[in-house]
C-alpha angles and dihedrals in degrees: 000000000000083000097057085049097056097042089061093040087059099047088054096060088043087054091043090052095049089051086050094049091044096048093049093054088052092053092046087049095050085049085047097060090039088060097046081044082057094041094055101050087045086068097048096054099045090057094042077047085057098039085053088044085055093041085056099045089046087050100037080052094049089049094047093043087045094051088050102050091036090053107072125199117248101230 
C-alpha cells in the first residue's frame, strides 16, 4: 500500500512540475511578444522622429532663406 502511495504521490509532483514548466513558457512567450511588439514600434517611431528632424531643418532652411532675401542692404 505505501508503494502505490508513493507512487501517486510521485506522479503528482511529476504532473505539478510539468504544469509549472508549461505555465512559465507561456508566460516567456507572452514577454517575448511584448518585446518584438516594442521593438517594432521603436522602430516606427525612430524613423517618424527622423522624418520630423528633416521637416525642421527644411523649414528652419526656408525662414532663414526668406529673412535674408527679404532684408536688403542700404547701399
Amino acid at each position: 500500500m505505501v508503494d502505490k502511495s508513493l507512487i501517486h504521490f510521485l506522479v503528482f509532483l511529476i504532473v505539478l512540475l510539468l504544469y509549472c514548466l508549461y505555465d512559465r513558457h507561456q508566460e516567456a512567450e507572452r514577454i517575448f511578444k511584448i518585446a518584438e511588439n516594442q521593438q517594432t514600434v521603436i522602430s516606427q517611431q525612430k524613423k517618424a522622429i527622423d522624418s520630423q528632424s528633416f521637416y525642421i531643418k527644411l523649414l528652419e532652411s526656408k525662414v532663414y532663406e526668406s529673412y535674408h532675401q527679404d532684408v536688403s542692404p542700404i547701399h
